[in-house]
N, C-alpha and C positions, 0 to 999 in steps of 0.2 A: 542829784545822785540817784534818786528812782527810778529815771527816767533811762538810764546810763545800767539799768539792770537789765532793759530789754534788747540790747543792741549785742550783738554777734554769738544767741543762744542758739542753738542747735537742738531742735526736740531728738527727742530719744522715742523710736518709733516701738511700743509695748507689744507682747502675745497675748492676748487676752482670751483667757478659757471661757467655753461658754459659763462654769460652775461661778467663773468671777462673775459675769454681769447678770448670772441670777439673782432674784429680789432676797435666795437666803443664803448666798454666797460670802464671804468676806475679803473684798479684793486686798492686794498687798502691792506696797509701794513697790518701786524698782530701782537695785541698785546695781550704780554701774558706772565703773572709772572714779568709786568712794566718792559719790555723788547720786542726790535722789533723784528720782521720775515718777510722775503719776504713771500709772496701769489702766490711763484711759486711751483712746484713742486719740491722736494728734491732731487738734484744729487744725483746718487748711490758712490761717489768719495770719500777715505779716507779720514778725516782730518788726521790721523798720516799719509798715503803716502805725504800728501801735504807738513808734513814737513819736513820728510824724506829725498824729493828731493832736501833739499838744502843742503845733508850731501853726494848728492852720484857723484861719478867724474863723471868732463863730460871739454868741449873742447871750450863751449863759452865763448867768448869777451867779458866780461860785462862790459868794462870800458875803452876809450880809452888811448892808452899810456899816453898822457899828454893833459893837460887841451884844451880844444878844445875853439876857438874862437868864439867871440860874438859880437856883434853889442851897442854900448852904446846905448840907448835910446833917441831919437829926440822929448821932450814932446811935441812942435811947431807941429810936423808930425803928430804922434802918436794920440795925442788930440788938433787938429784943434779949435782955438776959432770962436764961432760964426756960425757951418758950420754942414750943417745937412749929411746924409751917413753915411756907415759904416766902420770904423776905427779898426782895430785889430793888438796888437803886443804879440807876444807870448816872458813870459818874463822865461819861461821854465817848464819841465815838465808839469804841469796842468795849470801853473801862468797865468792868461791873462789879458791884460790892452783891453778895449774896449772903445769906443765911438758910439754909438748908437742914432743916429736921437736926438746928443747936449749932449745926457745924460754919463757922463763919469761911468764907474763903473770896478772893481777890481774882478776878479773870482780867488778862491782858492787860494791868495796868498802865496809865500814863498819868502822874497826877503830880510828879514834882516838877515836870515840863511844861510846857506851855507851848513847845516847837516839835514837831513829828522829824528833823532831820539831821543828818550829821554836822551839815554847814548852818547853823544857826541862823546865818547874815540871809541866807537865801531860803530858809527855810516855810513852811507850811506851816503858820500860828493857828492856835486854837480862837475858835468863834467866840468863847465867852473870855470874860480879863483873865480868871482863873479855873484852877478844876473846883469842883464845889466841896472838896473837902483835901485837906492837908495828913500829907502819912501821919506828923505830928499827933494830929487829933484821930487817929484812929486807935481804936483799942488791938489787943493779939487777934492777930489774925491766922488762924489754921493752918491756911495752903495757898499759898500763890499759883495760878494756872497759868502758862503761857502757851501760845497756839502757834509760832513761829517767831523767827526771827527780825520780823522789818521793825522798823521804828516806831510804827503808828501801831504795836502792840509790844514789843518790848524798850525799855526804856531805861538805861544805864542809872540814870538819876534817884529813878523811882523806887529800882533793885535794891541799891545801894541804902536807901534811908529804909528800904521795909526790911530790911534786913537784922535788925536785930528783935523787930515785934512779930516776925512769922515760921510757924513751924518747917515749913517743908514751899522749896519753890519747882514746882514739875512742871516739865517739856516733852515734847518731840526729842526723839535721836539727836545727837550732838549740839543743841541747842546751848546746855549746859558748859560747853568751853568757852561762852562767851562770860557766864556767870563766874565760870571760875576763874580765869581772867582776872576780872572789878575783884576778886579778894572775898568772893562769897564761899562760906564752908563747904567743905564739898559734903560732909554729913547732910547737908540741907536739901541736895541737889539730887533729883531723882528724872531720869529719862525714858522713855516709851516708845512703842513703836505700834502700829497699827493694832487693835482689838486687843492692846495687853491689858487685864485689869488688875489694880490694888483698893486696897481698903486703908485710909485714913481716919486716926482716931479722935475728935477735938479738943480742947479742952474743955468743954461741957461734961465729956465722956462720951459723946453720940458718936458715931460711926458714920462713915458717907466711902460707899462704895463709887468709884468711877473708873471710867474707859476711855484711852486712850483711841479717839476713832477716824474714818479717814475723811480727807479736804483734797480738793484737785486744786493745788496753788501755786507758788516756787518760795525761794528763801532765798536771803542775802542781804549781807550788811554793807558792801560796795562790790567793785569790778570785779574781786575775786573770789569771792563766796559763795557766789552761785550756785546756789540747790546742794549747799553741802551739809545742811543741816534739814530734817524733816520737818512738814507743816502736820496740822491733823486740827480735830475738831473735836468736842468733850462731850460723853455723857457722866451727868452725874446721879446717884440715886441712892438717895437717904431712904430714912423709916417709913415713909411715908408717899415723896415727893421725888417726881426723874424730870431733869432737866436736860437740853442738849444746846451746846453751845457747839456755833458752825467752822466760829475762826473765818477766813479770807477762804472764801472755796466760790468752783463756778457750780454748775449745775451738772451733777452726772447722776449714773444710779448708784451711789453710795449713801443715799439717801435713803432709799428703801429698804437696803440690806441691814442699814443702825434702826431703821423702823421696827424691821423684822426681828431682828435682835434683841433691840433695849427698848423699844415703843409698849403702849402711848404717855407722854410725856403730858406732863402738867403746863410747863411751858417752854418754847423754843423759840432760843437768840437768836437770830438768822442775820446775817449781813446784807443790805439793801443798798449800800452803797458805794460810790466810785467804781461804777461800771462803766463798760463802754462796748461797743460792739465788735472794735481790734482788740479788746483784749477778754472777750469772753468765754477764757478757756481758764482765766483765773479769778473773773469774779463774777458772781450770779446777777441775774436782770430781777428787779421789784417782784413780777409777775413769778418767775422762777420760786424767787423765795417761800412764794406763798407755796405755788405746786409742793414743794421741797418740804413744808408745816406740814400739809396732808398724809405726805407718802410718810413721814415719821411720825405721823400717832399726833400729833400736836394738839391741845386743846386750845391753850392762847399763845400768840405770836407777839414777840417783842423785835421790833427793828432793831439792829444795832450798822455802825460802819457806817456813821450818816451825824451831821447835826453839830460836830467840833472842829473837822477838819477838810481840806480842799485837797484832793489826791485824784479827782476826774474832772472832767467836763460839763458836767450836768449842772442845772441850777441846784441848789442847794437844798432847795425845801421838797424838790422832786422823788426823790427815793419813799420816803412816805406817803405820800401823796398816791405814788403810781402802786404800792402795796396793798393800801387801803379801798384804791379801788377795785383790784383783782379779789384782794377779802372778799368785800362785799359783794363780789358776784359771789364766790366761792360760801357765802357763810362761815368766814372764818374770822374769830373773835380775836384783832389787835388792837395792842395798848401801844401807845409812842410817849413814855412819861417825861416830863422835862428832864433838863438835865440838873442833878441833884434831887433830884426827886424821888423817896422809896415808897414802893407800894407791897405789903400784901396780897399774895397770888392767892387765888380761890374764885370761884363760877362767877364772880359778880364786878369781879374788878372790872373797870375801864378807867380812860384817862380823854382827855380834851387833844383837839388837836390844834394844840399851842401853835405851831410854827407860821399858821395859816396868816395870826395876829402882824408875820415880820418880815413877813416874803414883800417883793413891790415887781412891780411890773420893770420888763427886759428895757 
């Protein structure tokens, strides 16, 4: 079914002012035929090559042998009562549990699935048996973030059961008909569109300001949906602490303009994975990401979009790997924490790089 999103798309060719692709510009999506478009300029890159490539042999790892281990989830740790800082556990692929200066909130979840697709039988399973923690055992949660509509960030299942433990679930532009749809309140249901900002209140009583910011991506839930709802990317910023989460985006300069804006950031989620080179006008290359940490103020970079799920061609344990080395030329401090694993953010943190232990030769 994903593959069935890139077959008979028609780019929509944008005007772009020079004020947009300045670094303190604010570009804005485009709409057109009640349908979105990025306001970048159009790849010259096949969609029929893009799907092409996943028809033509090749020699990568996309999956490791057997279920790779994880971390249960410590909610105690994870989301500290009472205690201001920043708090991150990565519960895979894009999933993230945060605590931000009291305010607890949920980005892109996927935890009651275990399958990224609409046809189960043919579906995309997750790397470990399970997600490392169950909605069940989660406490109230603030705010549900979602960054578009594909499967491998929104999740009917997930919605559904976090549904009665969370204050508020916010999207992109029309996102929200699919929530309302599954029988979610629509009181709960709040929608955005490029640099709009609100202010959420938690139950702690902390406050967490965030921005609705932009991602060069598409959307759609099958053949018919195509870019009719908006993608984007989050900044968040408590009392203390600004985070930016990237969502599914390629490489452009909207990177510098949210730098410009909301930068520098304490830490930034950036997506590293399932890329490909037909289709790099919606997802960023390892090396990109880091570029991407810079031009936003970043002080430490968390990979995310890598490490539960198989949606490209690359070996598996790659997107890390090719991140850390560009870091490292670059002097830029990333952490890759298992999955289930929360760490407090602050100058000192790091993490091990686990994956290296599960990788095996092509």
């Amino acid at each position: 079914m994903i593959l069935l999103l890139f077959v008979g798309c028609k780019s929509v060719i944008p005007t772009v002012s020079p004020e947009q692709t300045s670094e303190t510009g604010r570009v804005e999506p485009i709409v057109k035929k009640r349908k979105f478009a990025n306001p970048f300029p159009p790849d010259t890159l096949s969609r029929w090559g893009a799907m092409m490539a996943h028809f033509k042999p090749d020699k990568a790892v996309k999956r490791p042998p057997k279920f790779l281990p994880f971390d249960l989830v410590d909610v105690a740790k994870a989301l500290p009562e009472n205690q201001s800082g920043l708090y991150v556990t990565l519960l895979g692929h894009s999933s993230v549990l945060m605590q931000i200066d009291g305010v607890r909130i949920l980005i892109d979840p996927v935890i009651a699935s275990n399958n990224v697709s609409p046809v189960p039988f043919f579906g995309v399973k997750r790397f470990q048996e399970n997600a490392p923690v169950s909605v069940e055992n989660l406490p109230f949660i603030d705010a549900v973030f979602i960054s578009h509509s594909h499967y491998d960030h929104l999740d009917k299942k997930t919605v559904l059961e976090l549904a009665p433990k969370t204050g508020f679930f916010l999207m992109p532009l029309g996102v929200g008909k699919h929530l309302r749809k599954w029988g979610i309140d629509g009181a709960k249901i709040r929608e955005y569109t490029w640099w709009q900002e609100d202010i959420i209140q938690g139950l702690s009583g902390d406050t967490l300001h965030f921005v609705c910011t932009p991602a060069r991506h598409f959307s759609g839930r099958g053949l018919f949906s195509f870019n009719k709802t908006l993608w984007s990317s989050w900044v968040f910023i408590g009392n203390s602490n600004r985070v930016f989460f990237s969502g599914d985006t390629s490489y452009a300069w909207h990177f510098r303009q949210i730098g410009y804006h909301y930068g520098p950031f304490d830490l930034t989620l950036i997506e590293t994975g399932q890329y490909n080179v037909n289709w790099s006008d919606s997802h960023i290359m390892p090396e990109e990401a880091v570029t991407a940490h810079i031009e936003l103020g970043g002080k430490i970079l968390m990979p995310v979009h890598w490490g539960s799920f198989t949606l490209a061609l690359h070996d598996w344990w790659e997107p890390p790997e090719r991140a850390s080395t560009k870091a490292s030329e670059e002097n830029v401090n990333v952490i890759t924490p298992r999955v289930g694993q929360s760490l407090q953010i602050n100058d000192d943190t790091t993490t091990e790089e686990w994956w290296k232990e599960f990788k095996y030769n092509k």
